[in-house]
MARBA-3410 file (N, C-alpha, C, O; in Angstrom, 1 decimal):
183
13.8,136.6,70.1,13.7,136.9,71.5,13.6,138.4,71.6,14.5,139.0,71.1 ~ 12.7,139.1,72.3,12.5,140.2,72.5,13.5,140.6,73.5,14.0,139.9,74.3 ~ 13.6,141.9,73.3,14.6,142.5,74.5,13.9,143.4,75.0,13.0,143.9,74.3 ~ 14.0,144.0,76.0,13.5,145.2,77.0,14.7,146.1,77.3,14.6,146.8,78.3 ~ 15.7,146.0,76.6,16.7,146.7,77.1,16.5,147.9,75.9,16.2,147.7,74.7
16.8,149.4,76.8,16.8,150.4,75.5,17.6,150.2,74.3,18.4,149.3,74.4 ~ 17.5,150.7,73.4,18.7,150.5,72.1,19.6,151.9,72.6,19.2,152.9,73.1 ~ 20.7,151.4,72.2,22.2,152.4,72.8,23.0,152.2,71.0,22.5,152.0,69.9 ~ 24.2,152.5,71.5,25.3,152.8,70.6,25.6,151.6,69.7,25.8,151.5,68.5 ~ 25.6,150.7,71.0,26.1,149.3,70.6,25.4,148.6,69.5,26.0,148.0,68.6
24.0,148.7,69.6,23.2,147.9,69.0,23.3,148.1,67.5,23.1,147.2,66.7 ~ 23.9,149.6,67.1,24.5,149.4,65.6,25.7,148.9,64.9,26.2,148.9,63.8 ~ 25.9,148.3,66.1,27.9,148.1,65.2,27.0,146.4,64.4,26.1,145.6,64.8 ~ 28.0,146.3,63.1,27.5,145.6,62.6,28.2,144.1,63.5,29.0,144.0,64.4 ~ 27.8,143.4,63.0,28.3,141.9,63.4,29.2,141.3,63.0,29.7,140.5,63.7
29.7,141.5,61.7,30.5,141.1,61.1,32.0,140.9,60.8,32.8,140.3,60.0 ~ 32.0,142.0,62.2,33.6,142.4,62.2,34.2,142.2,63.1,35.1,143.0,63.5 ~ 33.8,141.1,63.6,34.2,140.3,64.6,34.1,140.6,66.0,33.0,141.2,66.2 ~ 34.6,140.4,67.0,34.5,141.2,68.0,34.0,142.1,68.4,32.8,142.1,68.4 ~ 34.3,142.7,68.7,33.7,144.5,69.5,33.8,144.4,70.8,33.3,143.3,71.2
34.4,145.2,71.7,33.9,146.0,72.7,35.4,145.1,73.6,35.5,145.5,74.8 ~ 36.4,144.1,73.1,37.3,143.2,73.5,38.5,144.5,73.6,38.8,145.3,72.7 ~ 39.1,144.3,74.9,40.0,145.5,75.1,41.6,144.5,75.4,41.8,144.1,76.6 ~ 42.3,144.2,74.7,43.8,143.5,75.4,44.8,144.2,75.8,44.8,145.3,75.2 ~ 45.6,144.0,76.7,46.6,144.5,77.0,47.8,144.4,76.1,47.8,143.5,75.4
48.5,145.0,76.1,50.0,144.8,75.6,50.8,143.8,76.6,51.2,144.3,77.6 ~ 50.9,143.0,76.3,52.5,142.1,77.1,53.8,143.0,77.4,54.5,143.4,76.4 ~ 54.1,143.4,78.5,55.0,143.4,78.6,56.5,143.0,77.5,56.7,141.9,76.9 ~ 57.3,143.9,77.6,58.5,143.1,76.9,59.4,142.2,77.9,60.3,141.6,77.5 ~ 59.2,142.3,79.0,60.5,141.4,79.8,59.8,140.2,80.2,60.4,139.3,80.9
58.8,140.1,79.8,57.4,138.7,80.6,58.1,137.5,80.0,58.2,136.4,80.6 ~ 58.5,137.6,78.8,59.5,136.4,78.1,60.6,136.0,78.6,60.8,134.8,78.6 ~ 61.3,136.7,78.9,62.8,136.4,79.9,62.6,136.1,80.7,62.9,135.0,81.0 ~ 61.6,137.2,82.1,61.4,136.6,83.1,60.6,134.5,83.3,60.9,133.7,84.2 ~ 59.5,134.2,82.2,59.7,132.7,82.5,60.8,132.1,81.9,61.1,131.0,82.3
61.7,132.8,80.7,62.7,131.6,80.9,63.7,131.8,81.7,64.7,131.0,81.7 ~ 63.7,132.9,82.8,64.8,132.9,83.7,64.2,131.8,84.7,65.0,130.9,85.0 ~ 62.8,131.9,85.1,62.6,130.9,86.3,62.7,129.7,85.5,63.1,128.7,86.0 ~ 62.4,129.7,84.4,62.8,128.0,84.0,64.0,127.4,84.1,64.5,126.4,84.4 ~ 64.4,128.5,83.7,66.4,128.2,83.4,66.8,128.1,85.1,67.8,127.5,85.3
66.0,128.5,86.2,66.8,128.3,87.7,65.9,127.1,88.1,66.4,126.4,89.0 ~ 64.4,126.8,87.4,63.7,125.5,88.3,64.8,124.1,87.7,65.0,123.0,88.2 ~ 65.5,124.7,86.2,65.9,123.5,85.7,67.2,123.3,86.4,67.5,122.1,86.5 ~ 68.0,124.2,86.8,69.3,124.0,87.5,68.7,123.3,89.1,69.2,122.3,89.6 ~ 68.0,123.9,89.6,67.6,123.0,91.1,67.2,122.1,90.7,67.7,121.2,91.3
66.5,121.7,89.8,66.4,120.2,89.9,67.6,119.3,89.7,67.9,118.4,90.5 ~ 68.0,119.5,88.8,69.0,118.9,88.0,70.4,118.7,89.6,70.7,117.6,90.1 ~ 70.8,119.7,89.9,71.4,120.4,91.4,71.1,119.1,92.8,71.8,118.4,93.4 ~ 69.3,119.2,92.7,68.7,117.9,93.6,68.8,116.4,93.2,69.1,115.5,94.0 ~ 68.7,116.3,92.3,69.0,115.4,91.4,70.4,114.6,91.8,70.6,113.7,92.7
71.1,115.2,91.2,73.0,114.7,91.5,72.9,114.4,92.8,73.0,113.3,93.3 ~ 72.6,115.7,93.7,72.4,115.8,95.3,72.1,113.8,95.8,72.9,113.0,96.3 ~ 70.8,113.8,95.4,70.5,112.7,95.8,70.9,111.6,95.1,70.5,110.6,95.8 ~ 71.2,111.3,94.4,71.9,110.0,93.6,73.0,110.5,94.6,72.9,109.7,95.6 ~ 73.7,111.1,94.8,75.3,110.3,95.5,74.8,109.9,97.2,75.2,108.9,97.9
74.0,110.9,97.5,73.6,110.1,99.1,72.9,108.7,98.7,73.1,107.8,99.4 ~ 72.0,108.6,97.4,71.6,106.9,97.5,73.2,106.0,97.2,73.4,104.9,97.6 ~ 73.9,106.6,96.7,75.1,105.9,96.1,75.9,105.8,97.1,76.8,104.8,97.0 ~ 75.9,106.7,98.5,76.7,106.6,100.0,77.7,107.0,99.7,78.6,106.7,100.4 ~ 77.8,107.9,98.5,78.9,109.0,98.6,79.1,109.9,99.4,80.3,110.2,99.7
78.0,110.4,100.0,78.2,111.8,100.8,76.9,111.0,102.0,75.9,110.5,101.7 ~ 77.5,111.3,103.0,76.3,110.7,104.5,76.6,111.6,105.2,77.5,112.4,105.1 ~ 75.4,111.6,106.3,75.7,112.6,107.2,75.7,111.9,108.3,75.5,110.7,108.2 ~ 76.2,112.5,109.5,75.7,112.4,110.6,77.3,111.8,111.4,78.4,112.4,111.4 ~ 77.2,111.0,111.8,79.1,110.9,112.3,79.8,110.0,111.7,79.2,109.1,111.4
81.2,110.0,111.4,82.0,109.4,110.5,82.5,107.9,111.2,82.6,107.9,112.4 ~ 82.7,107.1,110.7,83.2,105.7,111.5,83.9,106.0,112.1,84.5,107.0,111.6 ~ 84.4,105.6,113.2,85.8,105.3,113.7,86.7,104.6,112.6,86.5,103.9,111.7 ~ 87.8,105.1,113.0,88.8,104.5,112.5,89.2,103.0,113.0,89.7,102.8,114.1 ~ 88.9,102.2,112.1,88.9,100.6,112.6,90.7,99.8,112.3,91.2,98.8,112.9
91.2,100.4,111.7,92.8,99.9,111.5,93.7,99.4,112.5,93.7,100.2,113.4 ~ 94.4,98.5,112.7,94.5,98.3,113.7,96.6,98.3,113.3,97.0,97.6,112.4 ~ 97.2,98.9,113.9,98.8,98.9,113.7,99.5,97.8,114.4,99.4,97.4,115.5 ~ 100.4,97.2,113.4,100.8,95.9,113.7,102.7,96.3,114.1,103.5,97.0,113.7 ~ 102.7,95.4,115.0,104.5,96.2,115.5,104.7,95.5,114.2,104.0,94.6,113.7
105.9,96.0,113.7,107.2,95.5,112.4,107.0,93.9,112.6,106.6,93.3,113.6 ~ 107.3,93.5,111.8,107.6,91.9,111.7,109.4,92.0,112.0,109.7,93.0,111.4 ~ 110.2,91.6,112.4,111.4,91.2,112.7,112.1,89.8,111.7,111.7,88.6,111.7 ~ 113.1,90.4,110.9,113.4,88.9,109.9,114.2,88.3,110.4,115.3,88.6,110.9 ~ 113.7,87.1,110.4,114.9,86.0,111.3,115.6,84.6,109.8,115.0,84.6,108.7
116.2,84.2,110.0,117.2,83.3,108.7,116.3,81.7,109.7,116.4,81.3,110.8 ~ 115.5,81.3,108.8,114.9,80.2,109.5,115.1,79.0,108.3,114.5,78.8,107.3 ~ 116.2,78.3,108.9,116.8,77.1,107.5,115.8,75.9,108.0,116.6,74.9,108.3 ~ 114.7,75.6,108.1,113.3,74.6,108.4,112.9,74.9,107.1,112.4,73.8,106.8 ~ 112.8,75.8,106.1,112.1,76.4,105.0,113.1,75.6,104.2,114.2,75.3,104.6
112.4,75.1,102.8,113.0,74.7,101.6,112.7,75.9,100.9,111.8,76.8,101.2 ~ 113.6,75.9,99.6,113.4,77.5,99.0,113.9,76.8,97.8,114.8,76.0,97.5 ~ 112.5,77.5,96.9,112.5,77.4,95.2,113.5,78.7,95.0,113.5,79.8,95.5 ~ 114.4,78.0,93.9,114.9,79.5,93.5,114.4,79.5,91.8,114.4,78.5,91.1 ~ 114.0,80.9,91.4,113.4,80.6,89.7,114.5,82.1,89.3,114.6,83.2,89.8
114.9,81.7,88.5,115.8,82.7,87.3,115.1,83.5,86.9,114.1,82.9,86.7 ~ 115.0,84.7,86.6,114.0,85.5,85.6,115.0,86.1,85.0,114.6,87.0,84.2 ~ 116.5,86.1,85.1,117.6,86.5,84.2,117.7,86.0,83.1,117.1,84.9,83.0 ~ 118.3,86.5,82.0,119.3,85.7,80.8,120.8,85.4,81.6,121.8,85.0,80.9 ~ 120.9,85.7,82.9,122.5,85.2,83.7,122.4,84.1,84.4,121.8,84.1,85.5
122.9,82.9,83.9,122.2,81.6,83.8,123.0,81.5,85.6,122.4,80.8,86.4 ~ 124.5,82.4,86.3,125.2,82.3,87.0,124.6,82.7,88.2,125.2,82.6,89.3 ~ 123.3,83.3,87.9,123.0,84.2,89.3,122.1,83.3,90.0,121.3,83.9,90.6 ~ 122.1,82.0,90.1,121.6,81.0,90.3,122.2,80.4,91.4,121.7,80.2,92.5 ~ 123.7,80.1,90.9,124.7,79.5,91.5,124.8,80.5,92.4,124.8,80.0,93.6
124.9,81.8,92.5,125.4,82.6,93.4,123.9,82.5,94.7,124.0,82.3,95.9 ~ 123.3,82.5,94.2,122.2,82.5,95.5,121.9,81.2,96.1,121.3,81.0,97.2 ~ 122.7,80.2,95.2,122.8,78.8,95.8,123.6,79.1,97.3,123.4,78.8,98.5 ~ 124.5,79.8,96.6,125.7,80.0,97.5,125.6,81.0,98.9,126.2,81.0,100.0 ~ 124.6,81.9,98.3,124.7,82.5,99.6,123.8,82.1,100.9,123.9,82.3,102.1
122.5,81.2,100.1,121.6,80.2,101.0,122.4,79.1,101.7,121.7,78.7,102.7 ~ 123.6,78.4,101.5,124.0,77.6,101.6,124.6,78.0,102.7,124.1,77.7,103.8 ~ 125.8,79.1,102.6,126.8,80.1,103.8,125.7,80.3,104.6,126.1,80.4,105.8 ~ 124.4,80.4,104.7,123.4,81.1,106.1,123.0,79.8,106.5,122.0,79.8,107.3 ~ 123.5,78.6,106.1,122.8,77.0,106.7,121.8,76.7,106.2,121.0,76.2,107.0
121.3,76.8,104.9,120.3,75.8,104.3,121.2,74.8,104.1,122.3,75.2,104.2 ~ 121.1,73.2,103.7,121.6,72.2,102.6,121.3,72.4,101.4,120.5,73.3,101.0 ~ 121.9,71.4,100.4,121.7,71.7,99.0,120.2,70.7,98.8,119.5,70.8,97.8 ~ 120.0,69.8,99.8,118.9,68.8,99.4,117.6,69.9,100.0,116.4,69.4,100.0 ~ 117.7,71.2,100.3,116.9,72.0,100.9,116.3,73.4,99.5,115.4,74.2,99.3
117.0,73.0,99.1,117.1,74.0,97.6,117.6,73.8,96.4,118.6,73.3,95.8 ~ 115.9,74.4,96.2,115.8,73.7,94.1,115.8,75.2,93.5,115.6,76.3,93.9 ~ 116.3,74.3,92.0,116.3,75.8,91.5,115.5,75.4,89.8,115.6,74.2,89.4 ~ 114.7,76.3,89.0,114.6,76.7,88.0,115.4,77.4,87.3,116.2,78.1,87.9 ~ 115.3,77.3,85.7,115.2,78.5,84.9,113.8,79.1,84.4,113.1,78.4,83.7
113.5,80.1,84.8,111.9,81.1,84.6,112.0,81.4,83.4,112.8,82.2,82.8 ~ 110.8,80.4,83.0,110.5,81.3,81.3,110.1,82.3,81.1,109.7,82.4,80.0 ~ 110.0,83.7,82.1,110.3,85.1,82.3,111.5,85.6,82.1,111.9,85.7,83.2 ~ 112.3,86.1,81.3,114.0,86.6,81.5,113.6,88.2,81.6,114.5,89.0,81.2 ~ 112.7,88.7,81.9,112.8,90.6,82.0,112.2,90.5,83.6,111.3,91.3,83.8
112.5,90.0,84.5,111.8,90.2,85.4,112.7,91.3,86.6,113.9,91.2,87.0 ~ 111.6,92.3,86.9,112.6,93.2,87.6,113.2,93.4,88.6,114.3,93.7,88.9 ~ 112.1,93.2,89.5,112.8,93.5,90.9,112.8,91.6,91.6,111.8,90.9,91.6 ~ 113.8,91.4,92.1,114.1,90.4,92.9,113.1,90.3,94.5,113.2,91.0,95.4 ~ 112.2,89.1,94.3,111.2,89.1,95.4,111.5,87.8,96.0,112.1,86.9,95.5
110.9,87.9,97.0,110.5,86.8,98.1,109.5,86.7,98.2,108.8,87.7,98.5 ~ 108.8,85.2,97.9,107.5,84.6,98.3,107.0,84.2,99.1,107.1,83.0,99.0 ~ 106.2,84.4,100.4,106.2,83.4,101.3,104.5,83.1,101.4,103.7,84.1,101.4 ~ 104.2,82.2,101.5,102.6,81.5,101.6,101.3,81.6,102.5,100.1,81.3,102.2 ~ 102.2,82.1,104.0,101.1,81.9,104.7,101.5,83.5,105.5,102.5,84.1,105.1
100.9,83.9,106.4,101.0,85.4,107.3,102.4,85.1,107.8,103.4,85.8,107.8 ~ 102.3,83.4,108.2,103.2,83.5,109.3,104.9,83.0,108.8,105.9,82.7,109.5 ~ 104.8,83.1,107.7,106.2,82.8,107.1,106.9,84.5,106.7,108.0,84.8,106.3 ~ 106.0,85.4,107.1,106.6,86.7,106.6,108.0,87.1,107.6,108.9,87.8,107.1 ~ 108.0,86.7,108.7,109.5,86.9,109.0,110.7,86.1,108.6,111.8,86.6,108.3
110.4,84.6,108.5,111.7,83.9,107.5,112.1,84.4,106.0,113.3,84.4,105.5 ~ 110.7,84.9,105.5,111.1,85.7,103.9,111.8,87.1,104.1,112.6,87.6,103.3 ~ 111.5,87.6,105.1,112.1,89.1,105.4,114.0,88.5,105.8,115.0,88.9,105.2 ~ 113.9,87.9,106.7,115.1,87.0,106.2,115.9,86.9,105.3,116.9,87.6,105.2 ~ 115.6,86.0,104.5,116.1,85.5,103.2,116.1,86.7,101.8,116.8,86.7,100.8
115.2,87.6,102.3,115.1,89.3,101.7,116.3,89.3,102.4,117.1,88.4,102.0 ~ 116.8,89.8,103.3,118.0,90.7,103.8,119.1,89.9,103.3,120.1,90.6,103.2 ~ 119.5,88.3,103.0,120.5,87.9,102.1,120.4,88.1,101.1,121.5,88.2,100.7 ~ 119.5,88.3,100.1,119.6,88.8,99.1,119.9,90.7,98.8,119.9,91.3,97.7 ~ 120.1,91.1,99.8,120.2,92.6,99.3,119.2,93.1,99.6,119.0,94.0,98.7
118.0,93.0,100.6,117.1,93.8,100.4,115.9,93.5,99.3,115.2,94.4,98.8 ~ 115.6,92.1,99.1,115.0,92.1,98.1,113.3,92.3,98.3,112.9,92.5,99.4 ~ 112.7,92.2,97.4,111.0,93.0,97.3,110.8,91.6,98.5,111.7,90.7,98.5 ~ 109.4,91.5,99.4,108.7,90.2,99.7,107.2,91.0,99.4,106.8,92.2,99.3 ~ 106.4,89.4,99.5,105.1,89.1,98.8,104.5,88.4,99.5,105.2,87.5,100.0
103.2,88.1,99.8,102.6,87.2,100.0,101.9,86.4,98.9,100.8,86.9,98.6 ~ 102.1,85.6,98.4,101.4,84.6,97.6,102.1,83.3,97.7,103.2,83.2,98.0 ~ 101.2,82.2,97.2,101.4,80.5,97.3,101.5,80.1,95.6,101.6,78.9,95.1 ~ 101.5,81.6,94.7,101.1,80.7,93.3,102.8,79.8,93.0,102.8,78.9,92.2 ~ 103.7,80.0,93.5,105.0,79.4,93.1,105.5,77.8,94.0,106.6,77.2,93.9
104.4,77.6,94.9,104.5,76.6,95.9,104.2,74.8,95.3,103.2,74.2,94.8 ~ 105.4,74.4,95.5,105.7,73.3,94.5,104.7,71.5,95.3,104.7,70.4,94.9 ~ 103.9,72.4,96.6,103.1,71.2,97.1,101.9,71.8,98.1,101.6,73.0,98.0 ~ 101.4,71.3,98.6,100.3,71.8,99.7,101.0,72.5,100.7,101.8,72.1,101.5 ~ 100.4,73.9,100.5,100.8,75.2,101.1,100.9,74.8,103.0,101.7,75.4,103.8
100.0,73.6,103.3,99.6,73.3,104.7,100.4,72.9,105.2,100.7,73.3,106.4 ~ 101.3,71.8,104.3,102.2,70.6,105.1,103.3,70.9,104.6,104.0,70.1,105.3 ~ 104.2,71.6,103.7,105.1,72.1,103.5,105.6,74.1,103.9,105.1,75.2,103.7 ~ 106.9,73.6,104.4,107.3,75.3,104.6,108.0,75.7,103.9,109.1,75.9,104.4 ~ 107.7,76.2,102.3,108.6,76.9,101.3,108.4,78.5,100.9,107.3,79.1,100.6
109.7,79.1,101.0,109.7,80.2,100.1,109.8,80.0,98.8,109.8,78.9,98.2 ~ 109.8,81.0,98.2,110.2,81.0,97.0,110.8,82.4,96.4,110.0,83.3,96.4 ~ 112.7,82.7,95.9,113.1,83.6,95.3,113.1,83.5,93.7,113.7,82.9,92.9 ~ 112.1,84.5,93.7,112.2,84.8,91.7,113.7,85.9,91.7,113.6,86.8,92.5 ~ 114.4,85.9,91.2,115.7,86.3,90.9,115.5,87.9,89.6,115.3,87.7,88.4
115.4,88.8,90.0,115.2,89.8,89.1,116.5,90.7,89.0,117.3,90.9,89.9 ~ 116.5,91.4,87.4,117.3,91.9,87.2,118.1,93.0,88.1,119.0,93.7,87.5 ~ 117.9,93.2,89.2,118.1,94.0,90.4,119.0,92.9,90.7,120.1,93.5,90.6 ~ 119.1,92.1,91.0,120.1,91.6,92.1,121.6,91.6,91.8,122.1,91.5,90.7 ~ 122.0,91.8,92.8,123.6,92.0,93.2,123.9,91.0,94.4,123.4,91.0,95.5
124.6,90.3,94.0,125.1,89.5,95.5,125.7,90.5,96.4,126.4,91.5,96.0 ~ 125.5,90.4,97.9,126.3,90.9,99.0,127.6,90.9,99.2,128.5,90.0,99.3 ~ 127.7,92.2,99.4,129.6,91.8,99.1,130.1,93.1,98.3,131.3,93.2,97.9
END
C-alpha cells in the first residue's frame, strides 16, 4: 500500500523492538492500599447490612411502636384449709416417721384418715417439700395445706393424681428433706 504521507523520524525505527512511541505512567505507590481500603470498608458494610437485616427478618429488632403491655395482675390468691380435698401424701425421705407426722397434722386441721393415703416415694433425696394441686382453682386449698406444712413449695401439676383430674378433688404432698413439723 502506498503512502502519501512524507517520511519523518519515525519511519526508521526498526520494527522489531517492539513497540515504539507507547508512553506509561508510573502507578502511584498508595493506588494499592487505597482499593484495598475501599474493599476492606465495602466488605464491612456489607457484612454490617447483612447481620442488620437477618435480625429485623428474625423480628429481633422492629421498628415503629412497642406492644402494649398485655399482663394482666391477678390479686394474691388467699389460702383457705378446705377438708372436701383427699390428699396423697408421698415420702421422698429415708424418715419413714415423717409420714405419720403429716398424717397428724392433716388430721388436727379436720381431714379423716379415710381422706388420706399415703406412699413411700421411690425418690429418698427429694428437696424441697411441695404441694400439688391440679386444676387453677385448687390453688387456694394447696396454699392451705402449704401453710400446715411450714410454708411448703406449691405447684401446679396433675402428674401425681391417683384418678380423673375432673371428678376428683386431690392434692398431693411430696414430703422433702426441708420439712419440719410446726411447732
Amino acid at each position: 500500500m502506498p503512502s502519501n504521507f512524507p517520511r519523518d523520524r519515525f519511519d526508521d525505527v526498526a520494527r522489531d523492538k517492539g513497540r515504539v512511541g507507547a508512553h506509561r505512567a508510573e502507578l502511584p505507590r498508595s493506588r494499592g492500599w487505597a482499593t484495598f481500603l475501599w474493599a476492606s470498608v465495602a466488605a464491612v458494610v456489607l457484612f454490617a447490612g447483612g447481620v442488620f437485616g437477618s435480625l429485623v427478618v428474625m423480628g429481633k429488632i422492629t421498628f415503629g411502636e412497642d406492644k402494649p403491655d398485655t399482663t394482666i395482675t391477678q390479686a394474691p390468691v388467699e389460702p383457705r384449709i378446705d377438708t372436701s380435698y383427699s390428699i396423697l401424701i408421698l415420702n421422698a425421705t429415708p424418715d419413714e416417721a415423717k409420714t405419720a407426722e403429716v398424717t397428724q397434722l392433716l388430721v388436727t386441721a379436720g381431714w379423716t384418715q379415710e381422706q388420706i393415703f399415703s406412699i413411700d416415694s421411690d425418690d429418698k433425696d427429694f428437696e424441697h417439700t411441695t404441694v400439688y394441686y391440679p386444676l387453677p382453682g385448687d390453688q387456694s386449698p394447696a396454699l392451705g395445706v402449704a401453710g400446715l406444712m411450714n410454708e411448703a413449695l406449691i405447684e401446679q401439676s396433675d402428674v401425681y393424681q391417683m384418678g380423673d383430674v375432673a371428678e376428683s378433688a386431690q392434692l398431693t404432698i411430696v414430703i422433702g428433706a426441708d420439712f419440719a413439723p410446726a411447732g
